[in-house]
Backbone as a chain_set.jsonl record, in Angstrom:
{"seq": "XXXXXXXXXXXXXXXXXXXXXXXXXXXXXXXXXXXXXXXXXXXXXXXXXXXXXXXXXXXXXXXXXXXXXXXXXXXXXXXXXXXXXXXXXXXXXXXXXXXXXXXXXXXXXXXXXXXXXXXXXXXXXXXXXXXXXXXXXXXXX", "coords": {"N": [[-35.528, -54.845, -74.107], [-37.08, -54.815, -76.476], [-40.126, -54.323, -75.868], [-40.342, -51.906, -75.44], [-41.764, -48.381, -75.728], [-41.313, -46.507, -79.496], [-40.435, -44.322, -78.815], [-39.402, -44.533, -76.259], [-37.072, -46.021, -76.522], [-35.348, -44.249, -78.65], [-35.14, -42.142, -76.975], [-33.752, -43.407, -75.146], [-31.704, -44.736, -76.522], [-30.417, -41.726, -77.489], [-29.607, -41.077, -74.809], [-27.653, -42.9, -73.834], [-25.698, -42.192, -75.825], [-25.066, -39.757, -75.429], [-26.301, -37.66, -76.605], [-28.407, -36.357, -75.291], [-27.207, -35.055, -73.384], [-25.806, -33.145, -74.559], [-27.306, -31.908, -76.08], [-29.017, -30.403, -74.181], [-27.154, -28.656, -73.099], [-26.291, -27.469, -75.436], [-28.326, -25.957, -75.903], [-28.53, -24.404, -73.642], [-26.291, -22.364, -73.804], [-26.6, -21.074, -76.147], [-29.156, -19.824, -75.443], [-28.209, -18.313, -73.124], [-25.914, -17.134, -74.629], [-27.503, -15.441, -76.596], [-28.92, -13.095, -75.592], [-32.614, -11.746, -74.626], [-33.131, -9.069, -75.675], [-35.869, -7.474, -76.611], [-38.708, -7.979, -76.523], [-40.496, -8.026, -78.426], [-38.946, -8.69, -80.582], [-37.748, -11.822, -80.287], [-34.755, -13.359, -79.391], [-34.587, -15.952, -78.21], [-36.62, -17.628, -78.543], [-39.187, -20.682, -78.652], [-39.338, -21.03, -81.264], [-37.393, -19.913, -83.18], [-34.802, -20.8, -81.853], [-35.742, -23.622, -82.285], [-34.743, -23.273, -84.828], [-32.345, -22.122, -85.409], [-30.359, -23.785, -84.047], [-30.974, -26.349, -85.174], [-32.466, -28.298, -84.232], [-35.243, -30.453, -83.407], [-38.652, -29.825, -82.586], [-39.337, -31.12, -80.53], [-37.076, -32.197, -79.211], [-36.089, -30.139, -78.382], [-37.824, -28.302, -76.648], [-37.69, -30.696, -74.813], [-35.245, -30.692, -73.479], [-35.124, -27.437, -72.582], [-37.005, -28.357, -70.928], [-35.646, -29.462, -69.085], [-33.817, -27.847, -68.222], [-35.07, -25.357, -67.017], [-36.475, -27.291, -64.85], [-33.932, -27.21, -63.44], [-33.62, -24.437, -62.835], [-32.276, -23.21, -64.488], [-33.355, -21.715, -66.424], [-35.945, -19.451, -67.671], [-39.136, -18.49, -67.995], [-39.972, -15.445, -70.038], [-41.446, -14.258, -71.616], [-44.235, -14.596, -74.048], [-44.24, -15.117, -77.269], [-46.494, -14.619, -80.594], [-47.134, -16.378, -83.592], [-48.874, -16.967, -86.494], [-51.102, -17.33, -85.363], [-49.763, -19.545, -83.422], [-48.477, -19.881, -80.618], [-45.651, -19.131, -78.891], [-43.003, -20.11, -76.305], [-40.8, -17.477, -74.838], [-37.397, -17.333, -73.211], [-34.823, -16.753, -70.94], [-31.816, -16.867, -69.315], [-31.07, -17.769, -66.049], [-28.872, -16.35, -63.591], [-28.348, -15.884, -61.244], [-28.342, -17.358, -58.238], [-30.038, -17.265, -55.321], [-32.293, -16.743, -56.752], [-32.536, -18.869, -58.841], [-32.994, -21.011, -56.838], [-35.218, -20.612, -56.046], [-36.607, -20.573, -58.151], [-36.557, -23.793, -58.796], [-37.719, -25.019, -56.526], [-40.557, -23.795, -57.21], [-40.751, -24.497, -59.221], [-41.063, -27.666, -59.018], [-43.267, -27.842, -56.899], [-45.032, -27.042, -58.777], [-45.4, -29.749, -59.954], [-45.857, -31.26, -58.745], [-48.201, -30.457, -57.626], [-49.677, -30.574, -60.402], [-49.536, -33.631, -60.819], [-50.564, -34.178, -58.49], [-53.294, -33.901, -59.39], [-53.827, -35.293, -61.65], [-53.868, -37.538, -60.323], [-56.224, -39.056, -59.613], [-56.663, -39.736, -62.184], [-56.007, -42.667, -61.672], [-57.352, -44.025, -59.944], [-57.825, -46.625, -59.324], [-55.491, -47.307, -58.505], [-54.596, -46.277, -56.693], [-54.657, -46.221, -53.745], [-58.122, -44.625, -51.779], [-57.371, -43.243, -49.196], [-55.09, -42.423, -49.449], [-54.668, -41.2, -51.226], [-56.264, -39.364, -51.017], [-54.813, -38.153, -48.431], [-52.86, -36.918, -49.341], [-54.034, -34.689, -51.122], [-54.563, -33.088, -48.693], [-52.423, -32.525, -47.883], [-51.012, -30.907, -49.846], [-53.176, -28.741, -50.025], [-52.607, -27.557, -47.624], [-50.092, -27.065, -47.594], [-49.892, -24.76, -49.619], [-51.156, -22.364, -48.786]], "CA": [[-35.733, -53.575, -74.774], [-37.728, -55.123, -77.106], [-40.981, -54.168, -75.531], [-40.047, -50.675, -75.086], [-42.209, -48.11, -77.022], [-39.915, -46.17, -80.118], [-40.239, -42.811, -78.243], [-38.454, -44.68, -75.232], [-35.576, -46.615, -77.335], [-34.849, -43.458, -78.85], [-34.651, -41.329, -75.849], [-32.774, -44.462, -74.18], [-30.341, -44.532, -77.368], [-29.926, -40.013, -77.382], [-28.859, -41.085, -73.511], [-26.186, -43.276, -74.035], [-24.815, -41.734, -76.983], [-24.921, -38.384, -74.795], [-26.826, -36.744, -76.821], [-29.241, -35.464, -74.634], [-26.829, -34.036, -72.793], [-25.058, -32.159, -75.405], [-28.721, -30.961, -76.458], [-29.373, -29.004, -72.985], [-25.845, -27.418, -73.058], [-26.523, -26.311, -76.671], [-29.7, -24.751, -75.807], [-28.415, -23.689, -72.438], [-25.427, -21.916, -73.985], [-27.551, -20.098, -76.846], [-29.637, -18.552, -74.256], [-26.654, -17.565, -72.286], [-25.163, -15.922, -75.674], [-28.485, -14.271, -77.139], [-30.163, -12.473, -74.673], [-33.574, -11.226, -75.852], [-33.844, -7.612, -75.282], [-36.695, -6.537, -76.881], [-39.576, -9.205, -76.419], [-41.536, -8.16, -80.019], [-38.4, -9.395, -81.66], [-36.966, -12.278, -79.486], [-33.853, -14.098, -79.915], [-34.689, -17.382, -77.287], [-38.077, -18.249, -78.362], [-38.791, -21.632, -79.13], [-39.655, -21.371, -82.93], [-36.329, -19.418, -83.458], [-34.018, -21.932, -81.327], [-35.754, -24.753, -83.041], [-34.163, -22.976, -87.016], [-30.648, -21.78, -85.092], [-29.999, -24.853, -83.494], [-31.215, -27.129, -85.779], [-33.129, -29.176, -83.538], [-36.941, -30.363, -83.869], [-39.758, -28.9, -81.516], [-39.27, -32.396, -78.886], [-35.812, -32.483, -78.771], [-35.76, -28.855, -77.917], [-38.438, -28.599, -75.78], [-37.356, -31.506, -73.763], [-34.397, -29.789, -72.586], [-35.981, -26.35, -72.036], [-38.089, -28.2, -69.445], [-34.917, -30.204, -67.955], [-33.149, -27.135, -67.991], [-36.383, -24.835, -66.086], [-36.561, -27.722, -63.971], [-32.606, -27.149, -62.457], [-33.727, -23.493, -62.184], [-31.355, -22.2, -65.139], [-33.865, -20.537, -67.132], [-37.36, -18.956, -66.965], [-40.003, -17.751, -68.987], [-39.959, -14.123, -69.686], [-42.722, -13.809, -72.451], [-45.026, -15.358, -75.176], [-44.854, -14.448, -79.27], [-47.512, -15.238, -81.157], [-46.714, -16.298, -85.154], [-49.473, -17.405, -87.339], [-51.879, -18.74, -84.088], [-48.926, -20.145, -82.847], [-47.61, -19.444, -79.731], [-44.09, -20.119, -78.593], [-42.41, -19.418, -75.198], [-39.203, -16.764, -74.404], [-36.551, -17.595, -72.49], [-34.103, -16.184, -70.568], [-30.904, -17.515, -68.688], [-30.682, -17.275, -64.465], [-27.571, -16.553, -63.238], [-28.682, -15.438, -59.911], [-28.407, -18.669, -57.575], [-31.148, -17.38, -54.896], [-33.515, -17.121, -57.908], [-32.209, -20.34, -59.576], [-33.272, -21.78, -56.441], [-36.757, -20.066, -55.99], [-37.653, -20.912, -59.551], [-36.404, -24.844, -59.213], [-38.821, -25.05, -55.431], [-41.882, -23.48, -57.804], [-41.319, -25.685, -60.149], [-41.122, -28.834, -58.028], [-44.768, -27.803, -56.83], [-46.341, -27.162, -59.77], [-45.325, -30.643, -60.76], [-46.0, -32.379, -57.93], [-49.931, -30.321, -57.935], [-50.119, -31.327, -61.566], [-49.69, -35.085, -60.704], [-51.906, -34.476, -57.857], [-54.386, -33.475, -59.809], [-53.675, -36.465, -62.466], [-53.577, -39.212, -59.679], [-57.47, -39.176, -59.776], [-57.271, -40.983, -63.203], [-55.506, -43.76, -61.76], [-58.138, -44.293, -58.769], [-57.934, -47.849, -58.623], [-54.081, -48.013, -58.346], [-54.164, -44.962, -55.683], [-56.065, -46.109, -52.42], [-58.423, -43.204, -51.726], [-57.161, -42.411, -48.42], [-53.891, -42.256, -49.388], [-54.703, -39.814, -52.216], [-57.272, -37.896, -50.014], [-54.033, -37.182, -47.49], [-51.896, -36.229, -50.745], [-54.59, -33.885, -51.334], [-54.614, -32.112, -47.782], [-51.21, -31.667, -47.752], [-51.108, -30.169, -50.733], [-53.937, -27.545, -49.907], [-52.226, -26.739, -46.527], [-48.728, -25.992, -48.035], [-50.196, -23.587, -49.858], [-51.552, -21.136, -47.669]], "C": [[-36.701, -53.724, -75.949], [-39.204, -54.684, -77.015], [-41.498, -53.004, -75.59], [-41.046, -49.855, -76.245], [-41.248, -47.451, -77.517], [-39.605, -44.869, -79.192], [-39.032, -43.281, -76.839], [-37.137, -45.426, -75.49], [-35.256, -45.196, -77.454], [-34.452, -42.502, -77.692], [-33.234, -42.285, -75.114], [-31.335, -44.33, -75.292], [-29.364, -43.051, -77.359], [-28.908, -40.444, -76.023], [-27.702, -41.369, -73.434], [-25.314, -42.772, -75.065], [-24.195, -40.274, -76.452], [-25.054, -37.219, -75.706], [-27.643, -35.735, -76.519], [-28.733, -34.684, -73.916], [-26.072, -32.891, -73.397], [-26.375, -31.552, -76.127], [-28.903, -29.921, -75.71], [-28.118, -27.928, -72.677], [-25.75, -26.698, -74.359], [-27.474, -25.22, -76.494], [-29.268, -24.227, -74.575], [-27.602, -22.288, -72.696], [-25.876, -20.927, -74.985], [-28.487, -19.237, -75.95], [-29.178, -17.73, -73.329], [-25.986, -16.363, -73.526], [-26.195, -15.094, -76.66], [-29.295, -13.943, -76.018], [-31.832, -11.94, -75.595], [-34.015, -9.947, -75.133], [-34.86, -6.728, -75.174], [-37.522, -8.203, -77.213], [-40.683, -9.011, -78.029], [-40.282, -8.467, -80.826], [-37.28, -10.422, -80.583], [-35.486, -13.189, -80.401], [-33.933, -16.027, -79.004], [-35.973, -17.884, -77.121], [-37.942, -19.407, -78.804], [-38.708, -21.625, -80.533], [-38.129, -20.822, -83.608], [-35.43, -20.063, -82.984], [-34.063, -23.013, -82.061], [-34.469, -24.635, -84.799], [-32.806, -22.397, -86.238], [-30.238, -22.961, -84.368], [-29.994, -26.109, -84.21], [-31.58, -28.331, -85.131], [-34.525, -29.584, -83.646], [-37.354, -30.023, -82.097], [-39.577, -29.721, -80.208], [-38.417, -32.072, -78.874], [-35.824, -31.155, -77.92], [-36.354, -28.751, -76.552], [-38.246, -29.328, -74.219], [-36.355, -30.708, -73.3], [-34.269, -28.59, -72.153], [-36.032, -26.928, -70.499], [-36.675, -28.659, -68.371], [-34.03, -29.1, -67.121], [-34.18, -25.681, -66.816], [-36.226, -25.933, -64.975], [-34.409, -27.724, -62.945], [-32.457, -25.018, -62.16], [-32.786, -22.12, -62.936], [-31.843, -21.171, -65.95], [-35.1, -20.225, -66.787], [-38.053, -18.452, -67.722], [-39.946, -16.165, -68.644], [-41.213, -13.814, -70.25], [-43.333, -14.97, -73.38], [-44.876, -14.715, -76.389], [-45.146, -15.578, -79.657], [-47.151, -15.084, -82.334], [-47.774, -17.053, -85.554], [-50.267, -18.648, -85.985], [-51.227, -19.481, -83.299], [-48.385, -19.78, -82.058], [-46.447, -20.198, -78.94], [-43.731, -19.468, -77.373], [-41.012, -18.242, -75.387], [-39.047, -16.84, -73.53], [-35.484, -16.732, -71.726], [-33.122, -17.005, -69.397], [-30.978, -16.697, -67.11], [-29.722, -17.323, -63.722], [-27.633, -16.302, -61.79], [-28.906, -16.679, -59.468], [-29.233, -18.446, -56.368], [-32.539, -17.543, -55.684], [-33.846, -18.683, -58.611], [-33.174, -21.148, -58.465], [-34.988, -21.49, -55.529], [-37.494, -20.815, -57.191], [-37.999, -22.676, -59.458], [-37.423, -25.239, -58.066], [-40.156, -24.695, -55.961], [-41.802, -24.698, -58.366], [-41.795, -27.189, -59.916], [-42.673, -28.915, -57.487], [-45.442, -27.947, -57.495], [-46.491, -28.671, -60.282], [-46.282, -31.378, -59.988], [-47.913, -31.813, -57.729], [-50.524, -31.105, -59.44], [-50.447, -32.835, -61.106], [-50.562, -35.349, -59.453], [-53.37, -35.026, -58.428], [-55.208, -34.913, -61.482], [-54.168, -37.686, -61.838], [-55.521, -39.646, -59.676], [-57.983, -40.045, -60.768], [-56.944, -41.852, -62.675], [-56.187, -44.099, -60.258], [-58.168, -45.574, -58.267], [-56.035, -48.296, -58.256], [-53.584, -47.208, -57.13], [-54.943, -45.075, -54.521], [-56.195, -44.847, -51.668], [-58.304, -42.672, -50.629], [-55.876, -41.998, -48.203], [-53.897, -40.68, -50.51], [-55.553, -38.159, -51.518], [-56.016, -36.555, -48.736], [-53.242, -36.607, -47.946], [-51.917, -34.991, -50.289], [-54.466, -32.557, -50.168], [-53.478, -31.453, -47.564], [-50.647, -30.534, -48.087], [-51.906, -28.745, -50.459], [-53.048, -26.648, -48.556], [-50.768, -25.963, -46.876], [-48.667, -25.155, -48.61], [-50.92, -22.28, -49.424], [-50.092, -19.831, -47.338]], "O": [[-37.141, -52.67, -76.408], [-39.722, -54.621, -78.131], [-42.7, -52.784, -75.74], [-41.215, -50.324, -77.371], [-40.232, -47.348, -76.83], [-38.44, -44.55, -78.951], [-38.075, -42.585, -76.5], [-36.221, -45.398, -74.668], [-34.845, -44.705, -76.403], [-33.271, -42.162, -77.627], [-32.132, -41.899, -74.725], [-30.221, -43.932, -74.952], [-28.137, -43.016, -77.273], [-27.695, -40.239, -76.063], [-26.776, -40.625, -73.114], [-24.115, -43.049, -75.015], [-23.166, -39.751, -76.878], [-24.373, -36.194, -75.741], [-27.753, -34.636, -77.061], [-29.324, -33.654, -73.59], [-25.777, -31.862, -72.791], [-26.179, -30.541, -76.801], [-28.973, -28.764, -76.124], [-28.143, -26.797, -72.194], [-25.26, -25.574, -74.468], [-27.443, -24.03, -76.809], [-29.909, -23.188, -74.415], [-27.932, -21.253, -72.116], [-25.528, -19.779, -74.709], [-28.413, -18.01, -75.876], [-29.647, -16.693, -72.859], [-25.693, -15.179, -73.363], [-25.773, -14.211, -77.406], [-30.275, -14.588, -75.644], [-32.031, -11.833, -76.805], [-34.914, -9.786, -74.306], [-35.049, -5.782, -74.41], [-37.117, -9.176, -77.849], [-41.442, -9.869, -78.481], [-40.571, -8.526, -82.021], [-36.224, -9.96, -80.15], [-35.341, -13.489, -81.586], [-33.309, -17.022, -79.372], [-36.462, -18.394, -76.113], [-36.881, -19.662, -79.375], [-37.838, -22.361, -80.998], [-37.77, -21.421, -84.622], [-34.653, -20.131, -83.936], [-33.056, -23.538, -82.535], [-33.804, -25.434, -85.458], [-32.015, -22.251, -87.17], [-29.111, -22.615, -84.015], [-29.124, -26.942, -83.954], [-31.028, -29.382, -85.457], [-35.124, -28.655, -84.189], [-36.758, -29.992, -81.02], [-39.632, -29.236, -79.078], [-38.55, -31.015, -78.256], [-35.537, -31.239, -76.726], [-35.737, -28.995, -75.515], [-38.467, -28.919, -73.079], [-36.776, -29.839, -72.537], [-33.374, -28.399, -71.329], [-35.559, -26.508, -69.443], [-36.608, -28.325, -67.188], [-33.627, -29.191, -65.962], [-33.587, -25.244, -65.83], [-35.755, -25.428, -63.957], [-34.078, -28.335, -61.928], [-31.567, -24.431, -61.544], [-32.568, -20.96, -62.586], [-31.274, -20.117, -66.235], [-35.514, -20.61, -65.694], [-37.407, -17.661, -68.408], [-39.895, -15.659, -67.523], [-42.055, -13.196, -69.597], [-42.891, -16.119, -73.379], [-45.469, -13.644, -76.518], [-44.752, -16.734, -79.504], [-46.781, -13.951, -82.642], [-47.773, -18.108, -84.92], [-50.171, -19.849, -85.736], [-51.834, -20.131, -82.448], [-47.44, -19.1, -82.457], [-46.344, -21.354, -78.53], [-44.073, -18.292, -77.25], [-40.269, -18.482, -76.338], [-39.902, -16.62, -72.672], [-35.447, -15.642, -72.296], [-33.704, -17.753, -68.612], [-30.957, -15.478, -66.938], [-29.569, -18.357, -63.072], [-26.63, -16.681, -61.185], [-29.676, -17.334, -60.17], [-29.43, -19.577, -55.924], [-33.53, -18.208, -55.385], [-34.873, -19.334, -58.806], [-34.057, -21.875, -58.919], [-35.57, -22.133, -54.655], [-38.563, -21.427, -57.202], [-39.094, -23.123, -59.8], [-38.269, -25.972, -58.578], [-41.084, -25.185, -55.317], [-42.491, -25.697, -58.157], [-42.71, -27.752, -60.517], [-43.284, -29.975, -57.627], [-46.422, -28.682, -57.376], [-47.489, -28.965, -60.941], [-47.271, -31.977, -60.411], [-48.797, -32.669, -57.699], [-51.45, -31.908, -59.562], [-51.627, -33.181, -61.046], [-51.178, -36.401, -59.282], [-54.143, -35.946, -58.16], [-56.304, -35.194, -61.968], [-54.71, -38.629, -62.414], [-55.785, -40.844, -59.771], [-58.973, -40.775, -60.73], [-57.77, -42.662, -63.094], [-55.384, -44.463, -59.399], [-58.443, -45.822, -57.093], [-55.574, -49.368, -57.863], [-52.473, -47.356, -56.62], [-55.795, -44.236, -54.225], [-55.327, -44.156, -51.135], [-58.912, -41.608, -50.516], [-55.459, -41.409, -47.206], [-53.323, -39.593, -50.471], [-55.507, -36.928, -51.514], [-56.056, -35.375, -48.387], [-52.687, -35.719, -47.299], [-51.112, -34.296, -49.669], [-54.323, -31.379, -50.496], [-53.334, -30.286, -47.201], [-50.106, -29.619, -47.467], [-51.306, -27.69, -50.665], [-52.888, -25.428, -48.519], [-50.399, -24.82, -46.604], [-47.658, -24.455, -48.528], [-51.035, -21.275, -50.126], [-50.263, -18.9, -46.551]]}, "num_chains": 1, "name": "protein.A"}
């Protein structure tokens, strides 16, 4: 562990201590009990979660995405504060949706890192990345 950089001790330490998981059920459970009705004054944006939760912008964040990626929540809107724009949230209780949103998301990732694997050209032989690529274009049609 010695080797490790601090960003991955610390995440590795939050883990075992089970903090990370008592992070995504805080923020899961706040978005479950403030809805945000009226999107020019939200209650589940990030900048407002970060100061009712008392969490910083990573910690939060990170479990947003873990929590988007199992399909529980979803972007509804954007507010903008001082150039700054922050996401709104909203909780999915609907389990055909849950599982629409968590199949998007799974794509976009897996296009993102498509679209990434290009930096790593010498570790990705190019006909392995080239048939990635086709796959990719055809499942989207």
């Amino acid at each position: 562990m010695e080797n490790l950089r601090a960003k991955t001790k610390t995440w590795i330490a939050q883990l075992q201590s089970g903090k990370i998981e008592s992070n995504k059920i805080k923020v899961l459970q706040y978005i479950k009990r403030n809805p945000t009705t009226n999107i020019k004054k939200p209650k589940t944006d990030i900048r407002t979660m970060c100061q009712k939760l008392g969490m910083v912008h990573q910690s939060l964040t990170s479990s947003l995405s873990n929590l988007e990626d199992m399909g529980l929540i979803t972007v509804i809107g954007i507010i903008e504060d001082n150039s700054k724009y922050y996401s709104i949230f909203k909780y999915v209780d609907d389990e055909v949706e849950r599982e629409k949103l968590m199949e998007a998301r799974y794509k976009r990732k897996f296009q993102t890192w498509v679209k990434k694997a290009d930096k790593y050209e010498g570790l990705i032989p190019k006909d392995l990345l080239r048939e990635i690529k086709l796959v990719l274009s055809t499942s989207n049609r």
